[in-house]
C-alpha atoms as an extended CHARMM CRD file, in Angstrom:
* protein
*
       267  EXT
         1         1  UNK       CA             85.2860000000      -25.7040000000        5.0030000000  PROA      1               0.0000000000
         2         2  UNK       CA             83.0890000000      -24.2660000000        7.6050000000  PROA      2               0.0000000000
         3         3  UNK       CA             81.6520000000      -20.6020000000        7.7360000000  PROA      3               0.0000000000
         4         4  UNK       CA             84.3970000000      -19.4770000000       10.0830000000  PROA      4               0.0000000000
         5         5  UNK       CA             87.3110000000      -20.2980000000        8.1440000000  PROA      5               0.0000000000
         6         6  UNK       CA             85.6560000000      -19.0280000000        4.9300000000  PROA      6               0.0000000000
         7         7  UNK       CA             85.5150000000      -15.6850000000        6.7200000000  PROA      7               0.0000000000
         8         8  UNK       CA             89.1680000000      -15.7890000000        7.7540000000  PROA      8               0.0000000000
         9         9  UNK       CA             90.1270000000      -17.0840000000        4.1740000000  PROA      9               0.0000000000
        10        10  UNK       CA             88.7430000000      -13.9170000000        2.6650000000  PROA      10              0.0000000000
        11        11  UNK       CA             89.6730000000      -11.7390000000        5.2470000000  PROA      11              0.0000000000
        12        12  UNK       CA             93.6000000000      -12.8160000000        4.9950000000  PROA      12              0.0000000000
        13        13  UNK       CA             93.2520000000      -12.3530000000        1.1390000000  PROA      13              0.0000000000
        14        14  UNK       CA             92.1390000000       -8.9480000000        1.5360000000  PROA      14              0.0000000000
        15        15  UNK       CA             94.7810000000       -7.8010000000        4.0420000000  PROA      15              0.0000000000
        16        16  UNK       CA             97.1630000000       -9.3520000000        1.6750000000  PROA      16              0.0000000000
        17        17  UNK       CA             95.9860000000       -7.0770000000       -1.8740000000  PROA      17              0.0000000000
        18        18  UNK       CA             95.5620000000       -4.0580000000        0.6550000000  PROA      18              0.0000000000
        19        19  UNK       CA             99.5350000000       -4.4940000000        1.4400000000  PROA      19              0.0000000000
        20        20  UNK       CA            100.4840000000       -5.0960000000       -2.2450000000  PROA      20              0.0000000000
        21        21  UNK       CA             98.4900000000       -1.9980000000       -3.2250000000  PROA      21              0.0000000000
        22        22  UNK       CA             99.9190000000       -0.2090000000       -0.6150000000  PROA      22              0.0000000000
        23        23  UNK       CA            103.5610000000       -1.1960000000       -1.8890000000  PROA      23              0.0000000000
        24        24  UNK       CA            103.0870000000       -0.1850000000       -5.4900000000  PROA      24              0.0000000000
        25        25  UNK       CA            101.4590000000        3.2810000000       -4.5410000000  PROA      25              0.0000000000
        26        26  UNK       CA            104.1200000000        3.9700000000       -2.5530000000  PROA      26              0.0000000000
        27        27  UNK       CA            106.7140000000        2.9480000000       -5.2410000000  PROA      27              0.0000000000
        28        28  UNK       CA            104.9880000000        5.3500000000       -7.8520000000  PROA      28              0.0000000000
        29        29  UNK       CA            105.3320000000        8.2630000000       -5.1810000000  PROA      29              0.0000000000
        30        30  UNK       CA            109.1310000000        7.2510000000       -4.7370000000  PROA      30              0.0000000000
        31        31  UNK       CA            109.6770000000        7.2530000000       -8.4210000000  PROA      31              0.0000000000
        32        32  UNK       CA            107.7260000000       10.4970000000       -8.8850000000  PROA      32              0.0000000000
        33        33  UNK       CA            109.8480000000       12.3520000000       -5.8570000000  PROA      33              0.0000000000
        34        34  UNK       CA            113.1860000000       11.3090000000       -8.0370000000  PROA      34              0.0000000000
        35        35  UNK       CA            112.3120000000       12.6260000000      -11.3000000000  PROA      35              0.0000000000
        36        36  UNK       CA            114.7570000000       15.4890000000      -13.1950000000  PROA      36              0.0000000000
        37        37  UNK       CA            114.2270000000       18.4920000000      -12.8220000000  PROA      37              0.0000000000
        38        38  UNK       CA            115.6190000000       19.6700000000      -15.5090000000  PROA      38              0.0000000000
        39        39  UNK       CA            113.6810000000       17.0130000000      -18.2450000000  PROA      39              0.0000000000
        40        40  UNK       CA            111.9750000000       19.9190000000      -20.2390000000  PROA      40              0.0000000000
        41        41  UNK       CA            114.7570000000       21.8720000000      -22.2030000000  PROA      41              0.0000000000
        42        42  UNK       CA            113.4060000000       24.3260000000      -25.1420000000  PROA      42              0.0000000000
        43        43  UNK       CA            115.3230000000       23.8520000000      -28.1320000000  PROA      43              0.0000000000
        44        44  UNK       CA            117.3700000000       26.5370000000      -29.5400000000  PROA      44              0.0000000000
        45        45  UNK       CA            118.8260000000       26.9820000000      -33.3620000000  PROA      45              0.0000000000
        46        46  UNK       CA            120.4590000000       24.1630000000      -34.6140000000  PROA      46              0.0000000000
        47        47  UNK       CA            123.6270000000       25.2060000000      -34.7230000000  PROA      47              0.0000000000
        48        48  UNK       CA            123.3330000000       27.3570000000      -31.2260000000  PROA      48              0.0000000000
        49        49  UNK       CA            126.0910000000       27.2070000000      -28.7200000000  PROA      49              0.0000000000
        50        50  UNK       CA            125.1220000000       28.6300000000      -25.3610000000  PROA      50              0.0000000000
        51        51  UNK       CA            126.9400000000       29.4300000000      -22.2020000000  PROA      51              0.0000000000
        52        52  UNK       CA            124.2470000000       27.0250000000      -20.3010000000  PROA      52              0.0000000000
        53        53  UNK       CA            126.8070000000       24.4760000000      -22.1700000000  PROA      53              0.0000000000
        54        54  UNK       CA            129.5950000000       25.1080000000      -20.6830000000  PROA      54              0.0000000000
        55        55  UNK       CA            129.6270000000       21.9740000000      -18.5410000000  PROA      55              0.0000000000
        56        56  UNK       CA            129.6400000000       19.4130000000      -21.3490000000  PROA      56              0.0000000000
        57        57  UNK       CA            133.0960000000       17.5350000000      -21.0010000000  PROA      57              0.0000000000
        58        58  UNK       CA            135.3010000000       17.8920000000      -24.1070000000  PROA      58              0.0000000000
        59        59  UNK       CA            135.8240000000       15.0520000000      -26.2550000000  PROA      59              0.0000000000
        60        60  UNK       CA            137.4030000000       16.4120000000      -29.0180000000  PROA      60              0.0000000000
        61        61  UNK       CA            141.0300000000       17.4330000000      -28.7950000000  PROA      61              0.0000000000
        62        62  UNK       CA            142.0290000000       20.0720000000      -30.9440000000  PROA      62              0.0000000000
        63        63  UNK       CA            145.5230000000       21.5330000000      -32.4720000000  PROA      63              0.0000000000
        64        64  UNK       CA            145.3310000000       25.0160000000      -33.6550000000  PROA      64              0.0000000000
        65        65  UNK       CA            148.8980000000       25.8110000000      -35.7230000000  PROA      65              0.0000000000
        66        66  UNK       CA            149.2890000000       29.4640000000      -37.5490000000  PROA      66              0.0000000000
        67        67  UNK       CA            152.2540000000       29.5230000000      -40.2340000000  PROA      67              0.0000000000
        68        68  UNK       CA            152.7410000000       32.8340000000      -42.0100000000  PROA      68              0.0000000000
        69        69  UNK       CA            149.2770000000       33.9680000000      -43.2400000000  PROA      69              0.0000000000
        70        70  UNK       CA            147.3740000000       30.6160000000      -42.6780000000  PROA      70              0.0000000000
        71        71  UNK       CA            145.8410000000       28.9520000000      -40.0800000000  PROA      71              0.0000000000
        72        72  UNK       CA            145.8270000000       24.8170000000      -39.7730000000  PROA      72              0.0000000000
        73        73  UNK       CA            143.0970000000       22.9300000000      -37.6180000000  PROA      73              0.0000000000
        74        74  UNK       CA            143.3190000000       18.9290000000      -36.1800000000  PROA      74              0.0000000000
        75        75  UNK       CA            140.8270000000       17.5720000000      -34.6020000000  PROA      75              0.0000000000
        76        76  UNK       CA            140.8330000000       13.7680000000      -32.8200000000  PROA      76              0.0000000000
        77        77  UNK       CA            137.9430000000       12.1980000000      -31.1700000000  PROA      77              0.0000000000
        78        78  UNK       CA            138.7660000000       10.3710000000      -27.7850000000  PROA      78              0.0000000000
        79        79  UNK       CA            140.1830000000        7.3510000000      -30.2670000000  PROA      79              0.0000000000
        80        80  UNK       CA            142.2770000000        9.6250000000      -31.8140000000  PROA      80              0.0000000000
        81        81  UNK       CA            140.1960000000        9.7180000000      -35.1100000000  PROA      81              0.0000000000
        82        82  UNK       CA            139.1350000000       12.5520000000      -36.9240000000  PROA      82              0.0000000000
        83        83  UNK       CA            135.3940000000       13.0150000000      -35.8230000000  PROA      83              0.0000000000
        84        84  UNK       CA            132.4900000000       13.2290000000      -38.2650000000  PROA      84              0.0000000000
        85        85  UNK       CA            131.3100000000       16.3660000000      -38.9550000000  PROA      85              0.0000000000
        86        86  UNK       CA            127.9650000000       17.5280000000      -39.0260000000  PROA      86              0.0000000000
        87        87  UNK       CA            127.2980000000       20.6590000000      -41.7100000000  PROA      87              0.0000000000
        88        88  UNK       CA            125.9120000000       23.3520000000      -39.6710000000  PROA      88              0.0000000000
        89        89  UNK       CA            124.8060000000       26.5450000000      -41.4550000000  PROA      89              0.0000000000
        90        90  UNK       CA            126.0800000000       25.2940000000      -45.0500000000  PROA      90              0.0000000000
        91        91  UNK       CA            129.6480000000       24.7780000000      -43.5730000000  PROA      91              0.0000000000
        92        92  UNK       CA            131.5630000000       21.9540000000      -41.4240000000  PROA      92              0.0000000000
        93        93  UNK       CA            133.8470000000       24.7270000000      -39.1260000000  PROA      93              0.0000000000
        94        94  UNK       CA            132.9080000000       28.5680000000      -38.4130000000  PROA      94              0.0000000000
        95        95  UNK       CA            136.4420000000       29.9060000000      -36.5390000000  PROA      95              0.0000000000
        96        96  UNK       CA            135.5600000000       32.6310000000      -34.1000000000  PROA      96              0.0000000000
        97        97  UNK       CA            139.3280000000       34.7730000000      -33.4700000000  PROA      97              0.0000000000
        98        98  UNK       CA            138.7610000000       37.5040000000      -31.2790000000  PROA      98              0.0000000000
        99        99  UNK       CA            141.7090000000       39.5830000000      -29.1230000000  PROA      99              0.0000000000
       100       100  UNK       CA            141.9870000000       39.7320000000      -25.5580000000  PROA      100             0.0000000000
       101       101  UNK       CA            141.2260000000       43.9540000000      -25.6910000000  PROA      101             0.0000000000
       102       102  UNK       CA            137.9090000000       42.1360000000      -27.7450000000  PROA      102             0.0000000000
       103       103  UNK       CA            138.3930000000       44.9790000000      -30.3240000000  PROA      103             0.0000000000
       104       104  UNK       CA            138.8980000000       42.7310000000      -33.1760000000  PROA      104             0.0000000000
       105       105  UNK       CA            136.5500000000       40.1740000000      -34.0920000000  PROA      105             0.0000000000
       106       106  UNK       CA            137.1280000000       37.5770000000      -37.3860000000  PROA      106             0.0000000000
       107       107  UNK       CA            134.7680000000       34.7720000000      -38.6180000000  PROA      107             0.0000000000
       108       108  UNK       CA            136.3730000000       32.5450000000      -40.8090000000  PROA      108             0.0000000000
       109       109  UNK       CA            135.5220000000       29.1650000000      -42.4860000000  PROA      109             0.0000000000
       110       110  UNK       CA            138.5220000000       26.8550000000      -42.5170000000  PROA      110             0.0000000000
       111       111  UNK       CA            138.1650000000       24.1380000000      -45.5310000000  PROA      111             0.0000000000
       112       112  UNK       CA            139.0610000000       20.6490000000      -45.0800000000  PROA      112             0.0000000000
       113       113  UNK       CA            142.4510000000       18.9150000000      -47.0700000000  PROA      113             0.0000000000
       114       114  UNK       CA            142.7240000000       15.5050000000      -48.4440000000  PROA      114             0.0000000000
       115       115  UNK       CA            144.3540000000       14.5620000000      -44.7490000000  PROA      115             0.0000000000
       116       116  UNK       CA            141.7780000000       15.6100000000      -42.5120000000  PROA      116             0.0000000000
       117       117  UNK       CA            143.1070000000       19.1630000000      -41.3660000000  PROA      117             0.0000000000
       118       118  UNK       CA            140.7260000000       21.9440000000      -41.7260000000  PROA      118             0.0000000000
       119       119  UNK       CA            143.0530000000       25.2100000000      -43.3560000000  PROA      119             0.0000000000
       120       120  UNK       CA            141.9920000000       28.3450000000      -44.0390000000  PROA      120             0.0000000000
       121       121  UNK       CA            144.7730000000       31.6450000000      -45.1550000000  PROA      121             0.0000000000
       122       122  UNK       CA            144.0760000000       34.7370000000      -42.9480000000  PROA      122             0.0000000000
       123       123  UNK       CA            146.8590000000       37.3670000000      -42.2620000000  PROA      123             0.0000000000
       124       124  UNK       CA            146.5630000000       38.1060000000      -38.7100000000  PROA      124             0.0000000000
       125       125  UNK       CA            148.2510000000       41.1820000000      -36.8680000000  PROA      125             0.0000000000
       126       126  UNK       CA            150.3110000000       40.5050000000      -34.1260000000  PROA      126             0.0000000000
       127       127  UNK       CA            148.7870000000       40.3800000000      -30.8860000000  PROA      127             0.0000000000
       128       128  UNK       CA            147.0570000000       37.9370000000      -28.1770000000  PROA      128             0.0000000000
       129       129  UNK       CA            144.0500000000       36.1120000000      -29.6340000000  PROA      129             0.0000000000
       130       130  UNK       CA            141.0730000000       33.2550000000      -28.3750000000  PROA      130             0.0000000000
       131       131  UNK       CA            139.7480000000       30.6260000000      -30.7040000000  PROA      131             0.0000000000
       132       132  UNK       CA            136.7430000000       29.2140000000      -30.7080000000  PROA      132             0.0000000000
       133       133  UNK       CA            136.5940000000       26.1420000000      -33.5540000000  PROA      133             0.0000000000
       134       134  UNK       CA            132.5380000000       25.9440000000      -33.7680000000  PROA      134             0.0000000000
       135       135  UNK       CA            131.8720000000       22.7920000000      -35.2520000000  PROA      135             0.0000000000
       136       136  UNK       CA            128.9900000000       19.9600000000      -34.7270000000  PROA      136             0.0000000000
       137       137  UNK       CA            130.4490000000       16.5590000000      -34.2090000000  PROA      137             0.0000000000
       138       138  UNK       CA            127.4750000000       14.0110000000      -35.0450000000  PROA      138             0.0000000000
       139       139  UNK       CA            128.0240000000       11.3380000000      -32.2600000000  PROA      139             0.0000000000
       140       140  UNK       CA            130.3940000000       13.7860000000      -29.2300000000  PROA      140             0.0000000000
       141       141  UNK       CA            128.7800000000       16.1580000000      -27.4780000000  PROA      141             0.0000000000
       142       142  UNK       CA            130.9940000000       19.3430000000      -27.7180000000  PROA      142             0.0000000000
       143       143  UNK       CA            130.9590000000       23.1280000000      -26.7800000000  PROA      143             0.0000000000
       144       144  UNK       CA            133.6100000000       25.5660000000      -28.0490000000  PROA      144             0.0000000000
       145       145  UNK       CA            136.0540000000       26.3300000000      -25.6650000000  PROA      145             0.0000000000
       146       146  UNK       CA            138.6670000000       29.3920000000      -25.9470000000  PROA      146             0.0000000000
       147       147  UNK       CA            141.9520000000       28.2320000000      -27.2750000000  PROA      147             0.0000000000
       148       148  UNK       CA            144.9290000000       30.8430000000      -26.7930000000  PROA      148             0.0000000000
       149       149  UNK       CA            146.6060000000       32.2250000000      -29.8460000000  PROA      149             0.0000000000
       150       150  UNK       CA            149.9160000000       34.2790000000      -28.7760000000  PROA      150             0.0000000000
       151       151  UNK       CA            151.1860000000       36.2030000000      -32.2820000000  PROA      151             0.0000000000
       152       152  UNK       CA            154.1230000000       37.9700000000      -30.9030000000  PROA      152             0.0000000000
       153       153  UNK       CA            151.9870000000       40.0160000000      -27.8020000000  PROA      153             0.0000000000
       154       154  UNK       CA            152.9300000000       40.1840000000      -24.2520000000  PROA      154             0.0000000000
       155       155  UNK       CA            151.0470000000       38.0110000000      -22.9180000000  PROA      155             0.0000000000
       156       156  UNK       CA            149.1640000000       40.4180000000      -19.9660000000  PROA      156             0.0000000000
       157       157  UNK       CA            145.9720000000       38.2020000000      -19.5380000000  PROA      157             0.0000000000
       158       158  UNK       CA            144.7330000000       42.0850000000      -18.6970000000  PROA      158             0.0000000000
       159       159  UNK       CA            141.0570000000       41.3990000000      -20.1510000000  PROA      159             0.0000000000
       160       160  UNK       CA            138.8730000000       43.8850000000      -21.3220000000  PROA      160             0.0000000000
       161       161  UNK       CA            136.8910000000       46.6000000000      -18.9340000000  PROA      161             0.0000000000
       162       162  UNK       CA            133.5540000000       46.8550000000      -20.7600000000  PROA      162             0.0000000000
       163       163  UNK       CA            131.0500000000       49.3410000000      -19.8190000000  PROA      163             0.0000000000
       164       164  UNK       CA            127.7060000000       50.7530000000      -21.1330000000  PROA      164             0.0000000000
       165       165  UNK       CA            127.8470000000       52.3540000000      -24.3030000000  PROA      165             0.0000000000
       166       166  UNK       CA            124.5170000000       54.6960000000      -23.9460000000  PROA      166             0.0000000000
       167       167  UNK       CA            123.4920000000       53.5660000000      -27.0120000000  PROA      167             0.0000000000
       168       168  UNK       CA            122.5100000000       50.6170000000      -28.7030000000  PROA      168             0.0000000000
       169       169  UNK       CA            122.0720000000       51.9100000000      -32.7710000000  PROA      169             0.0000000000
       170       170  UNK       CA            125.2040000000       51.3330000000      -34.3860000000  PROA      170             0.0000000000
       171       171  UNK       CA            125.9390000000       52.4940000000      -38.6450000000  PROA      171             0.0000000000
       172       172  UNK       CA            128.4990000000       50.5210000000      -40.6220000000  PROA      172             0.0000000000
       173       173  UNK       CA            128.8650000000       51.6400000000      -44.5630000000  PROA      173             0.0000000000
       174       174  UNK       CA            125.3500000000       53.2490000000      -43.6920000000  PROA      174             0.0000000000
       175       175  UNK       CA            123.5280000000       50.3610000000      -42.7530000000  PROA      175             0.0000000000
       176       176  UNK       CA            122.0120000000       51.6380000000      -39.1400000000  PROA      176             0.0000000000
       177       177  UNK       CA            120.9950000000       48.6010000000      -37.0520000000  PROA      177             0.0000000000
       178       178  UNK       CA            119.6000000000       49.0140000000      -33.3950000000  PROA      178             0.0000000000
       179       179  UNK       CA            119.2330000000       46.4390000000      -30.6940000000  PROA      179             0.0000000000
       180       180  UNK       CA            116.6230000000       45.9590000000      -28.4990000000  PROA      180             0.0000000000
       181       181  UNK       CA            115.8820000000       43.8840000000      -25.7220000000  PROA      181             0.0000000000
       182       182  UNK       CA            114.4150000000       43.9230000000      -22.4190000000  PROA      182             0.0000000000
       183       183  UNK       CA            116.2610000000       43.4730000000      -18.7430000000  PROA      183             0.0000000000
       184       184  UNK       CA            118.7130000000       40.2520000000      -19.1920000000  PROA      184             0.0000000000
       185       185  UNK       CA            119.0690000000       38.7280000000      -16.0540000000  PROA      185             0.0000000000
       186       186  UNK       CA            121.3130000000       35.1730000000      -15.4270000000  PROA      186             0.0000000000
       187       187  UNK       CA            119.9010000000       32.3160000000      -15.9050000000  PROA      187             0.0000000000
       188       188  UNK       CA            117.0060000000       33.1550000000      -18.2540000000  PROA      188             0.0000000000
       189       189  UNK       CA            116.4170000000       33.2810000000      -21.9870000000  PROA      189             0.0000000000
       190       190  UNK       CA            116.2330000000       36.6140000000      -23.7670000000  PROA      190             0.0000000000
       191       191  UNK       CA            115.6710000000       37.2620000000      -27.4530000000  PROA      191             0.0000000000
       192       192  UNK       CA            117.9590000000       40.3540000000      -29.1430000000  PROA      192             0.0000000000
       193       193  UNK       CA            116.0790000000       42.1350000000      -31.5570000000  PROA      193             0.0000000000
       194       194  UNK       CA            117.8750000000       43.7120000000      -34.2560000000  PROA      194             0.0000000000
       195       195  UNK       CA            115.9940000000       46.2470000000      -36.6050000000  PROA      195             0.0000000000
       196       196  UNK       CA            117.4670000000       46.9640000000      -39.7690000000  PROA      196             0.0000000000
       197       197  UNK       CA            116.1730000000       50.4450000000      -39.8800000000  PROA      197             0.0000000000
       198       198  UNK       CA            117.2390000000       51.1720000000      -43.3260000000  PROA      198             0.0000000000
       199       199  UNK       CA            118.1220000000       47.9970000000      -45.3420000000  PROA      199             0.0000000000
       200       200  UNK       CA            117.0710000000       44.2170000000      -45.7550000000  PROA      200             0.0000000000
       201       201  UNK       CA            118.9220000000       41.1660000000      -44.7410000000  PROA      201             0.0000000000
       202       202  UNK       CA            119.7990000000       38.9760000000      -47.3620000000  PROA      202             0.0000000000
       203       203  UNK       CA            120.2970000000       34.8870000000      -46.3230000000  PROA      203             0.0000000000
       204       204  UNK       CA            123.5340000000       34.1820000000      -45.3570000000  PROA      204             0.0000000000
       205       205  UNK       CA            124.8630000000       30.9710000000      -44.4720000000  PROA      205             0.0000000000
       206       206  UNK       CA            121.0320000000       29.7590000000      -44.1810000000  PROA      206             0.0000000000
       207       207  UNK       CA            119.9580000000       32.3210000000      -41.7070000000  PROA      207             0.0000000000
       208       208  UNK       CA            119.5500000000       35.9580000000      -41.3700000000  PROA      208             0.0000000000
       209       209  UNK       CA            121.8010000000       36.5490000000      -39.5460000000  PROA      209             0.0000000000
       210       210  UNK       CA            124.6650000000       34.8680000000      -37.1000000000  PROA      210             0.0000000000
       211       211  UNK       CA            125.7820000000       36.5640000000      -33.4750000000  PROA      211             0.0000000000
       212       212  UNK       CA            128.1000000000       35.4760000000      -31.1480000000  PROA      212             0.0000000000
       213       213  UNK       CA            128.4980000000       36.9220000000      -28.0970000000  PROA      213             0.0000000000
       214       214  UNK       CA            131.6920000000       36.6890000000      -24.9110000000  PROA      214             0.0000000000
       215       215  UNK       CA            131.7730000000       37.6830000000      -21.7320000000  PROA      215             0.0000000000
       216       216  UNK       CA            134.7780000000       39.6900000000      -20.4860000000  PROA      216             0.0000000000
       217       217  UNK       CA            136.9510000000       37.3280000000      -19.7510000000  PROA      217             0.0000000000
       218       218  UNK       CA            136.3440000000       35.2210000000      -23.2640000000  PROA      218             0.0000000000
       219       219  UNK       CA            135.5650000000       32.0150000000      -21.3530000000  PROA      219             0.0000000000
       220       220  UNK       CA            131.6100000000       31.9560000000      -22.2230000000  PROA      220             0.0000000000
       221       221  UNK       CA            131.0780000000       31.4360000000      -26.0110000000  PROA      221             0.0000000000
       222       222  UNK       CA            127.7640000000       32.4710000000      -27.7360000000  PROA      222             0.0000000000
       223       223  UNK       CA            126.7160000000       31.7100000000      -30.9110000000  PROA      223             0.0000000000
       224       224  UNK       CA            123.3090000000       31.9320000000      -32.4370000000  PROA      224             0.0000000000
       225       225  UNK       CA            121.0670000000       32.6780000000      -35.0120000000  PROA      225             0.0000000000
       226       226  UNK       CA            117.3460000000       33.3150000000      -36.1950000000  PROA      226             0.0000000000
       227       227  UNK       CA            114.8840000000       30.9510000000      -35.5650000000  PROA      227             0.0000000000
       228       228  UNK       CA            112.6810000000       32.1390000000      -37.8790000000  PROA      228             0.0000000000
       229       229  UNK       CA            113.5200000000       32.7970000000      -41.8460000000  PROA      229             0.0000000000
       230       230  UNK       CA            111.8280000000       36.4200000000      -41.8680000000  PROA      230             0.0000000000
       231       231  UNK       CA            112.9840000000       37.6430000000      -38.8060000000  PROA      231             0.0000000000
       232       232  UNK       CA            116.0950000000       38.8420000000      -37.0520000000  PROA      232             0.0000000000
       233       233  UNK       CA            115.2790000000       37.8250000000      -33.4520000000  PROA      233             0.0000000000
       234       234  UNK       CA            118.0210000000       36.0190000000      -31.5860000000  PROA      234             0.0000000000
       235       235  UNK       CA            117.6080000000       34.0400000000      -28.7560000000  PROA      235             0.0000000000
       236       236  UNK       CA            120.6290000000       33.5430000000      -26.1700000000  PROA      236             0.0000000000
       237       237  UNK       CA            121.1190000000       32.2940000000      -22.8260000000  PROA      237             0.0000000000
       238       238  UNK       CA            123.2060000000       33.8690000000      -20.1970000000  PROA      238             0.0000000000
       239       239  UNK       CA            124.5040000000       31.5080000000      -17.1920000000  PROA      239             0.0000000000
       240       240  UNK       CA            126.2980000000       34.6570000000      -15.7820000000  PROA      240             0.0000000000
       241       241  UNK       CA            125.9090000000       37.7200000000      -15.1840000000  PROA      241             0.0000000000
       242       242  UNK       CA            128.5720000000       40.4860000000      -15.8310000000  PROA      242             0.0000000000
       243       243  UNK       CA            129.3590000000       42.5820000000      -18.9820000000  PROA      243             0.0000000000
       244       244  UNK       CA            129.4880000000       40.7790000000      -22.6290000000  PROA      244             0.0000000000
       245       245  UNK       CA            130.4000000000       41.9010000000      -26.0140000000  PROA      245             0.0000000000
       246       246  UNK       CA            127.7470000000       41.0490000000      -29.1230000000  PROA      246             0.0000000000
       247       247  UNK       CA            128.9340000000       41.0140000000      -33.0210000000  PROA      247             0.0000000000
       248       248  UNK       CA            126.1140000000       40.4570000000      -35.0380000000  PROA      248             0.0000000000
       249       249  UNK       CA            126.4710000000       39.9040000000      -38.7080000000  PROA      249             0.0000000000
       250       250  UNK       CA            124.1340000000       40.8980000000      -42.1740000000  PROA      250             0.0000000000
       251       251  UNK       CA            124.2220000000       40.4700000000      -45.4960000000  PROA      251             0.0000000000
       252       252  UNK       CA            122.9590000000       43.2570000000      -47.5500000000  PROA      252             0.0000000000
       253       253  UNK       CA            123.5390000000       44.2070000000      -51.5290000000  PROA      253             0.0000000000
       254       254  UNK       CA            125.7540000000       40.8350000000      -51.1420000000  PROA      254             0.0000000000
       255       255  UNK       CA            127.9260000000       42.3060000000      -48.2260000000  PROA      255             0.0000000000
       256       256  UNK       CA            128.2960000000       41.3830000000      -45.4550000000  PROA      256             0.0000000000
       257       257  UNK       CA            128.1450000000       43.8340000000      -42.4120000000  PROA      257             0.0000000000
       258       258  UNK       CA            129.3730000000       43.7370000000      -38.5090000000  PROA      258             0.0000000000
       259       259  UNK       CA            127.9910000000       45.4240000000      -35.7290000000  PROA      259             0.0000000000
       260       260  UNK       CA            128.9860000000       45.5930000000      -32.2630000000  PROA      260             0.0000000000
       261       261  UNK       CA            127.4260000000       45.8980000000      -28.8640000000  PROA      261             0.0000000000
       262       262  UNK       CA            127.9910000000       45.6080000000      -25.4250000000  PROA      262             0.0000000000
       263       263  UNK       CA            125.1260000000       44.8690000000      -22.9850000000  PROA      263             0.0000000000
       264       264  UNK       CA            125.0970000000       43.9250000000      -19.3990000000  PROA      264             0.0000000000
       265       265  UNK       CA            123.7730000000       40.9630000000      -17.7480000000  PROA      265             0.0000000000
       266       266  UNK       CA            122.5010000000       41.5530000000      -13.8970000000  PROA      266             0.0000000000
       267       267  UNK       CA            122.2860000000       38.9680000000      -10.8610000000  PROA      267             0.0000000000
């Protein structure tokens, strides 16, 4: 092979790695440019259900029946199965009732039967209640969505007008507990401080304390708890802005205590 084509060999060879190289660097770029934006998530509590959540498609259907002084739960995975459970906070369902006027807020802890149904007896008063059945399937992603409970009401749909309280200490049975937080704003993470100013929380349910918070029109669902075992610091998220109403509930002397709070949430 003479000296000329040597030179041409070795010149056409590296043309040819230049191009590859050129290829592959330009794939990585490509592939880069396309990544989620959304890949780093913080985790929250366990058992935490967020508005941010709200868009997870429901794949568990679920029958809500009340009889008398008892209410009956089914629940059926997309086969029509019942779906397995995951125990969240030392129980398989917490059942959030609150009214329309958002004036009356139960937490109750339905216990599964022999056939699957979750049952739990509660005397309600008449009038126009949401459900939320909290519960953590183990293989269906799920967030709890309001489920209408008429007892005998007129049916107005006339939601609650919440507005600013001026004050955020509240005393039940003498327990005084104030909130605190800074400037909530959608689409951000805030953590509400509570301050038992005169008592201890006791463990309940394997936290500190449990909160669950709704906007006005009960169609964003709340519910969190302490991420920490010696301190009552909840962290929510708040996809919208608007006026919501916070429970928060403590055990103390082996009682436990609600408080209630409404805060607002700007642009």
């Amino acid at each position: 092979m003479t000296k000329t084509v040597r030179n041409w060999v070795v010149s056409a060879f590296v043309i040819l790695f230049a191009v590859i190289g050129a290829y592959y660097i330009f794939q990585g770029e490509e592939g880069a440019d396309h990544s989620s934006p959304h890949s780093d998530h913080s985790s929250h509590d366990e058992h935490s259900h967020d508005a941010n959540e709200n868009s997870v498609k429901p794949t568990i259907d679920i029958e809500v029946i009340y009889t008398d002084t008892a209410l009956a739960i089914s629940l059926a995975d997309e086969d029509g199965n019942m779906p397995e459970l995951m125990l969240t906070h030392e129980k398989w369902m917490h059942l959030i009732v609150i009214n329309e006027q958002l004036d009356t807020f139960i937490h109750l802890h339905p216990e599964q039967l022999d056939d699957g149904t979750f049952y739990v007896e509660y005397a309600l008063e008449p009038d126009l209640y949401q459900l939320f059945v909290d519960i953590k399937p183990i293989n269906s992603p799920y967030q709890p969505e309001p489920i209408e409970l008429n007892l005998n009401a007129e049916a107005t749909h006339q939601h609650a007008h919440l507005t600013n309280e001026g004050t955020n200490v509240k005393e039940v049975d003498g327990i005084i507990v104030e909130l605190n937080h800074d400037d909530i704003k959608a689409g951000e993470t805030v953590p509400l401080i509570f301050d038992l100013t005169n008592a201890t929380p006791e463990p309940y349910l394997g936290a500190l304390g449990h909160v669950v918070i709704v906007d006005e029109q009960l169609t964003n669902f709340i519910h969190v708890h302490p991420q920490t075992t010696d301190q009552t610091v909840f962290h929510a998220f708040f996809e919208n802005a608007g006026m919501y109403k916070v429970w928060s509930e403590f055990k103390v002397d082996g009682v436990v205590h609600t408080f209630s709070y409404i805060i607002e949430v700007e642009e």
